[in-house]
NULUMKE-159928 format. One record per residue (C-alpha): residue number from 1; x, y, z. Coordinates in Angstrom, 3 decimals. Example, Ala and Ser with C-alpha at 12.3 -4.5 7.8 and 13.67 -1.06 7.14 Angstrom:
<sites>
   resi         c1         c2         c3
      1     12.300     -4.500      7.800
      2     13.670     -1.060      7.140
</sites>
This chain:
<sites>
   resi         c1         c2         c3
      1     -7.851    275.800    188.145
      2     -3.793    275.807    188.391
      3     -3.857    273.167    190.754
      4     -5.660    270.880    188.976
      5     -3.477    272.090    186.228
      6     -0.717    270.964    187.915
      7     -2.153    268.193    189.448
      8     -3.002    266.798    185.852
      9      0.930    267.242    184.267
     10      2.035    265.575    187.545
     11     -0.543    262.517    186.564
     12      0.785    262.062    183.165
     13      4.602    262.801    183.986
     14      4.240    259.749    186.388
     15      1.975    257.005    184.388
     16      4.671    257.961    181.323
     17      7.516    256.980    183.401
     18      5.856    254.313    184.687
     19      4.885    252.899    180.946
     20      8.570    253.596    179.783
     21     10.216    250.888    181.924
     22     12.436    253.578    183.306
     23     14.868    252.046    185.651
     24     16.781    253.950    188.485
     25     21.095    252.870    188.362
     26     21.812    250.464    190.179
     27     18.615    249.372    190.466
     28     18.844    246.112    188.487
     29     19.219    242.686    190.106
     30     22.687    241.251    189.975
     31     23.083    238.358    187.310
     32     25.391    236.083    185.701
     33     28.830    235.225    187.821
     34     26.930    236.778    191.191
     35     23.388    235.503    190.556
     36     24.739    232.955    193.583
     37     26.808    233.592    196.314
     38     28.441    232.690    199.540
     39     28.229    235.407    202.308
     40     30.880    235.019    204.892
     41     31.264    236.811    207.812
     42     32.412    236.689    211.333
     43     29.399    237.754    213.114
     44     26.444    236.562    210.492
     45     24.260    237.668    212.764
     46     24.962    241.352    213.714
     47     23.179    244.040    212.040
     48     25.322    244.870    209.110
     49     25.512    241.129    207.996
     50     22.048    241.252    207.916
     51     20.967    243.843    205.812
     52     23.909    242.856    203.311
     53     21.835    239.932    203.273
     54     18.880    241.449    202.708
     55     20.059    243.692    200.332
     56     21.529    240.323    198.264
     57     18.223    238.781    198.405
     58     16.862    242.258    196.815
     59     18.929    241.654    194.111
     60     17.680    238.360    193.523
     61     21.136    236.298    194.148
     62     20.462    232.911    195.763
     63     22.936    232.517    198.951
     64     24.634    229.450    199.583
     65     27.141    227.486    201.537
     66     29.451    225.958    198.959
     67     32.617    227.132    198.020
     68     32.593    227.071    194.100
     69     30.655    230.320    194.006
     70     31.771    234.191    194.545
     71     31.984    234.926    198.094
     72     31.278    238.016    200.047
     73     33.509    238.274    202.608
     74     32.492    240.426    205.245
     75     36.302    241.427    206.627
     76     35.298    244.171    209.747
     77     34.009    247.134    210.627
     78     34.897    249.857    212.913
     79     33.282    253.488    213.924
     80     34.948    256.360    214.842
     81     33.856    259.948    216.022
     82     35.483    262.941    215.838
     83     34.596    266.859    217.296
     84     33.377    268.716    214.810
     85     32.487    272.152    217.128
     86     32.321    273.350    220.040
     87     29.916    275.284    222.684
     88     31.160    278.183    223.815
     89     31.925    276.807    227.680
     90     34.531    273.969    225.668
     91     32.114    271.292    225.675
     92     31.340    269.095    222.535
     93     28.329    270.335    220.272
     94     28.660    268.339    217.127
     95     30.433    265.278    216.125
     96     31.090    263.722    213.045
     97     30.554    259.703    213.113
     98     32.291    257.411    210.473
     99     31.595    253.921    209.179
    100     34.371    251.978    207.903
    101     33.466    248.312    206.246
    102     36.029    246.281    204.496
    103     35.118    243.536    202.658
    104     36.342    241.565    199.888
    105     34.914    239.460    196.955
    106     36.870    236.379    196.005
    107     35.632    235.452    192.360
    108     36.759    231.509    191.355
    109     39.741    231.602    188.659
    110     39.676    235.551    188.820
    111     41.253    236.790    192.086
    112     39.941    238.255    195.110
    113     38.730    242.251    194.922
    114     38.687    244.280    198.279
    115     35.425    246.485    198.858
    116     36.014    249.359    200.871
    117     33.015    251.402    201.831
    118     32.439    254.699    204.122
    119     29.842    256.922    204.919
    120     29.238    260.122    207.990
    121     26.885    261.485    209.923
    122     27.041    264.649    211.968
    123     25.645    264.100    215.285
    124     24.911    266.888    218.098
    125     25.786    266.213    221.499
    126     23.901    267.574    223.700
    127     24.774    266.402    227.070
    128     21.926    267.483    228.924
    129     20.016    265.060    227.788
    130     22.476    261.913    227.554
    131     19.713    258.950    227.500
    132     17.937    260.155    224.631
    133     21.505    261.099    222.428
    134     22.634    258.008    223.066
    135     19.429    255.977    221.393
    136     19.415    258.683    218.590
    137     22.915    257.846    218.128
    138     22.227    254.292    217.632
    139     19.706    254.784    215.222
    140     22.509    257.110    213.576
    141     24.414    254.008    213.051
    142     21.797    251.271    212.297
    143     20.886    254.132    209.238
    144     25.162    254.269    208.668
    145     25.080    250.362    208.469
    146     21.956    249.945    206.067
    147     23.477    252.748    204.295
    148     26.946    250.992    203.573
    149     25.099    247.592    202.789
    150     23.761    249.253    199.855
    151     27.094    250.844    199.001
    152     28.619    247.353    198.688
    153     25.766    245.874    196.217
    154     26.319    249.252    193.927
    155     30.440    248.085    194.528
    156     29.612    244.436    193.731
    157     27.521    245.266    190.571
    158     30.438    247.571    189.686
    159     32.801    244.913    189.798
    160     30.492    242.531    188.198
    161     30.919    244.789    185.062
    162     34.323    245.393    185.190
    163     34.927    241.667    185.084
    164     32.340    241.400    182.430
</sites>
């Protein structure tokens, strides 16, 4: 009887959120100045330039190749890992990994903005088993990279108000 109690509250907590048009931040598509843009980077096809673009395209803003428009410039990236403990024979047990991705947004007639975003992961090195850390590591970083596209669109819909 308590679950179904419980089961029933859950029911109508959801299908009234659902009927409010309750929006999560940063949720909303990007519009006026950045509803089209040029994204520019040095390796367009690596994996962070992707999911930026994919992460545009969530946001509804139509990318193209001419210059009058806001551009996204991707600027670089760069990874870093640092010790974080130790096992007790002085071997490496945990490490912290960074992402670092500049970027800037050059706005016609307003200026250009840098975007700096970072994010960490803790990692545990285990070096027994080498092969598999290293692929678990990578995945560590494709999560870091889809991680930090998003943190630019919440940065670029940040500066969209501030210019606004």
């Amino acid at each position: 009887m308590w679950n179904k109690f419980k089961a029933l509250c859950a029911v109508i907590v959801l299908a009234g959120l659902a009927g409010c048009g309750l929006h999560f931040a940063n949720q909303s598509a990007l519009g006026g100045q950045f509803s089209t843009m040029k994204l520019v980077s040095s390796e367009p096809y690596d994996f962070l330039s992707r999911q930026v673009r994919e992460q545009l395209k969530l946001h509804q803003v139509a990318l193209v190749e001419r210059d009058d428009v806001p551009q996204l410039r991707l600027k670089g990236s760069s990874v870093s890992s640092s010790v974080v403990s130790v096992f007790k024979q002085g071997r490496e047990a945990e490490n912290l990994l960074t992402l670092n991705v500049r970027a800037t947004v050059n706005v016609p007639g307003k200026g250009e903005f840098p975007i700096n975003v970072s994010n960490s992961r803790t990692f545990f090195n285990d070096s027994r088993a080498a092969l598999a850390k290293s692929v678990e590591q990578d995945v560590i970083y494709d999560d870091m990279r889809r991680q930090a596209a998003k943190q630019l669109l919440i940065k670029l819909m940040t500066l969209q108000q501030q210019l606004n």
